[in-house]
C-alpha angles and dihedrals in degrees: 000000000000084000096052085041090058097041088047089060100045090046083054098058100040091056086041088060087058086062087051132116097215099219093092127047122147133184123199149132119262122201107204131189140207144167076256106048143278133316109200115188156156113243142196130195123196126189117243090177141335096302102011121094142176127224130200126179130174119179133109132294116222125197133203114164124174123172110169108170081062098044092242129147130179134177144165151074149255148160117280141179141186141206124205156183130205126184102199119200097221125058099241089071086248133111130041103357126184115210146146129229140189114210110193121189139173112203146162116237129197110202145178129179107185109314097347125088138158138148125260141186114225131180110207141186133181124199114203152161126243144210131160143127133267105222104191118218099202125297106327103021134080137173119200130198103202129178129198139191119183140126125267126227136212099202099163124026120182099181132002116355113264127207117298133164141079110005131191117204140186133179147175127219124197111184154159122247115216 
């Protein structure tokens, strides 16, 4: 399953280069938290038209979860990718920018809420919307606040049921303009 989810994205983004302008394209690496964890990742952005643009991510989603005052633990990793879309206000794709994302993970989750524990395997998205700012660097750098809010979803759960529900996310970007 982790091998036809990889091949899928990739597959994704090579037939979404074939929708972009060509004149903006960035790499970079995103650090992105949430009430969960982190989700650490490279990144790439293509243009589809002046202010439209797609992003892709794959890294790994961590999770650390500690509730105490419900007695819930949950800990573990996994790979994860997102695919985006930002609309940007100005026409140099930089500034205040607008957009929606799907983050997608699979991940294995060690738990415990109060004397049971156990292990389970969860595929996740979040859907979520998106602002932030584009700082440029000079000419080629930028570094990018972002902040999220979406819902995540358990959509397959191979052992006991993990945290899902209302999410806040922010982020920093730090990439090369090509």
């Amino acid at each position: 399953m982790k091998e036809k989810s990889i091949i899928l994205f990739f597959l994704l983004f090579y037939f979404s280069i074939g929708f972009c302008q060509g004149d903006y394209f960035t790499l970079g690496i995103e650090g992105q938290q949430h009430r969960d964890g982190l989700f650490p990742g490279v990144r790439a952005e293509l243009a589809l038209s002046d202010q439209l643009a797609l992003g892709i991510k794959i890294g790994i989603n961590v999770v650390d979860l500690t509730r105490t005052e419900k007695e819930i633990f949950e800990d573990g990793n996994g790979s994860a990718a997102s695919l985006g879309l930002r609309y940007y206000f100005s026409n140099d794709y930089d500034k205040l920018f607008l957009g929606g994302r799907a983050d997608f993970s699979r991940n294995r989750i060690d738990w415990a809420k109060g004397t049971d524990s156990g292990t389970s395997n969860v595929i996740t998205t979040v859907p979520n919307i998106m602002t932030g700012y584009v700082f440029q660097l000079g000419d080629h750098f930028r570094f990018t606040p972002n902040l999220a809010a979406g819902y995540k979803i358990n959509v397959q759960n191979e052992g006991e049921s993990v945290q899902s529900g209302p999410v806040l996310l922010w982020g920093l970007n730090f990439e090369y303009r090509i």
